[in-house]
C-alpha positions as CSV (number, residue, x, y, z in Angstrom):
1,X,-7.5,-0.5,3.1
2,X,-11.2,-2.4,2.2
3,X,-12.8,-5.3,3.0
4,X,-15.7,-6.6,1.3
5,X,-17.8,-9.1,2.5
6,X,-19.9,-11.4,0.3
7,X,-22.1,-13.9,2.5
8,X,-23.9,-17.1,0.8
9,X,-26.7,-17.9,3.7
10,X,-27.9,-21.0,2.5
11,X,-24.0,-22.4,3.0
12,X,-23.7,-20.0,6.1
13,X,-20.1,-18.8,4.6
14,X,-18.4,-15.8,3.7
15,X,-16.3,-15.0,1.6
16,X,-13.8,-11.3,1.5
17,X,-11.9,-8.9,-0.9
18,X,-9.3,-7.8,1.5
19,X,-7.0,-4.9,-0.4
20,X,-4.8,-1.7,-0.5
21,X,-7.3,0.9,-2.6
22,X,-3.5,3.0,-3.3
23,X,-1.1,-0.5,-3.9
24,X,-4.2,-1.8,-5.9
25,X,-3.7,-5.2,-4.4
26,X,-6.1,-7.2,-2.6
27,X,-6.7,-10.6,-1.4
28,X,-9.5,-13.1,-1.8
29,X,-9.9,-15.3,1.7
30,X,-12.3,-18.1,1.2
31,X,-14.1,-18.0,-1.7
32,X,-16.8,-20.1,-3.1
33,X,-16.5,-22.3,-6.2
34,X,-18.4,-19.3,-8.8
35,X,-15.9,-16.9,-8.4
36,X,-17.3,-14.5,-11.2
37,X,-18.6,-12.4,-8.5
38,X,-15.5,-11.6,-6.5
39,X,-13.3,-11.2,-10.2
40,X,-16.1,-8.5,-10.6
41,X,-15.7,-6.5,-7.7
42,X,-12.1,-6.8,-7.7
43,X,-12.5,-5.3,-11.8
44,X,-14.9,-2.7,-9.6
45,X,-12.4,-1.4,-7.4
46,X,-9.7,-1.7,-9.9
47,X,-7.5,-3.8,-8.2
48,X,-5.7,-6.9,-8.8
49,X,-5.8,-10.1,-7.0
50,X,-2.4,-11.3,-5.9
51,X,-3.6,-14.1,-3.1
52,X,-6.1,-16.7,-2.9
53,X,-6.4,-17.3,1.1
54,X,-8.2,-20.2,2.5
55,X,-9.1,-20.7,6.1
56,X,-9.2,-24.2,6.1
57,X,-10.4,-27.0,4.3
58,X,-13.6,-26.6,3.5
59,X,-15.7,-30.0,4.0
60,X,-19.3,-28.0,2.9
61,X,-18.4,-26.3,-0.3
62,X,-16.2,-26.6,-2.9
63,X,-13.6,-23.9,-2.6
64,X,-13.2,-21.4,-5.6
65,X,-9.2,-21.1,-4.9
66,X,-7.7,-22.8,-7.7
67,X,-10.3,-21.4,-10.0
68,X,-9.5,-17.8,-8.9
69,X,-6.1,-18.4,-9.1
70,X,-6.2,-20.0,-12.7
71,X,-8.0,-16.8,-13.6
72,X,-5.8,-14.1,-11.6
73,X,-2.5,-15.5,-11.4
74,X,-2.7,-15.5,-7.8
75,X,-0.4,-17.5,-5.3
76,X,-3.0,-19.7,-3.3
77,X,-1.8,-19.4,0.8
78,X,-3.4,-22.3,3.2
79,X,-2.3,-23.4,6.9
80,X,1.1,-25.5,6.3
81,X,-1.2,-28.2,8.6
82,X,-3.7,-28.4,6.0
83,X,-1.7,-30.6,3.7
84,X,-2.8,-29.4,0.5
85,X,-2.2,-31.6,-2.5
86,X,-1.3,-28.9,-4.9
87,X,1.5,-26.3,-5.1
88,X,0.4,-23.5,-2.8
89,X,2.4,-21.1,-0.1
90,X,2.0,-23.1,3.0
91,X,1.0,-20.4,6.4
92,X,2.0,-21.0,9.2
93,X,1.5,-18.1,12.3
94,X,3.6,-15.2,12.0
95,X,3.6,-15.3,8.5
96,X,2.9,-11.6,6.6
97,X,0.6,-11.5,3.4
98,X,1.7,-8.1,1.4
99,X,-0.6,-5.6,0.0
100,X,1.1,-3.0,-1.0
101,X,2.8,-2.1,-4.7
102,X,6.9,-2.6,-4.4
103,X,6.8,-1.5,-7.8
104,X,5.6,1.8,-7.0
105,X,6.3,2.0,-2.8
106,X,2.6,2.2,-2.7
107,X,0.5,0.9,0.0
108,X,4.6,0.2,1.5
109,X,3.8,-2.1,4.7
110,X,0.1,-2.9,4.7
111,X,-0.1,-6.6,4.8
112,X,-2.1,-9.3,6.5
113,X,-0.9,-11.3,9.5
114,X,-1.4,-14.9,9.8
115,X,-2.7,-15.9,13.3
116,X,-3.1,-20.0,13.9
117,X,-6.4,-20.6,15.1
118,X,-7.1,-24.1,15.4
119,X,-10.5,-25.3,17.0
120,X,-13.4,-25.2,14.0
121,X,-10.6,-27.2,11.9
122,X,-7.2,-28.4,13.5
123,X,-5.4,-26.4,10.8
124,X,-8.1,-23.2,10.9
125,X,-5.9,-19.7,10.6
126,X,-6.9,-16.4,10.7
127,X,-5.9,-12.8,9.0
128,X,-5.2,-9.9,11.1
């Protein structure tokens, strides 16, 4: 597995490639609006982006979801609280993100946990 971090200061934000380098599936969590950069390093480590995950709603920056998504053909995954008015898989704790290939068995059980973690928003989550 990788994670790649990609921090905008001047928001005070960051943004992460989460993925399985074998099941060549990874997940964006949070991104910014431009989201050339994070298509790039995906291209990079030649993998393909199968979620869009968002924290919570962002009030300081316009997220990049729906743009990523548009561009990847990912599924976008928020907090069931956050009350989304698109279509989107709504999270809720306990929920498992998968990462790995079932086409091919590769990567077979990596996933991301979703963890409720209310307290910076009332519908904030978590990956684990």
């Amino acid at each position: 597995m990788f994670v790649e971090q990609f921090v905008d200061e001047g928001l005070g934000n960051s943004a992460y490639l989460v993925g399985a380098r074998e099941a060549r599936v990874a997940a964006l969590i949070d991104p910014l609006r431009d989201v050339d950069r994070y298509l790039a390093a995906a291209r990079r480590r030649g993998v393909s982006i199968a979620y869009v995950l968002e924290t919570h709603l962002h009030a300081d920056f316009v997220s990049g979801a729906r743009e990523a998504a548009a561009q990847t053909g990912a599924v976008i995954g928020a907090s069931a609280r956050a009350g989304l008015g698109f279509d989107h898989r709504r999270l809720v704790e306990g929920d498992r993100i998968p990462l790995g290939d079932p086409s091919t068995g590769a990567g077979r059980g990596l996933a991301l946990g979703v963890l409720a973690t209310p307290g910076h928003t009332p519908e904030h989550i978590s990956f684990t």
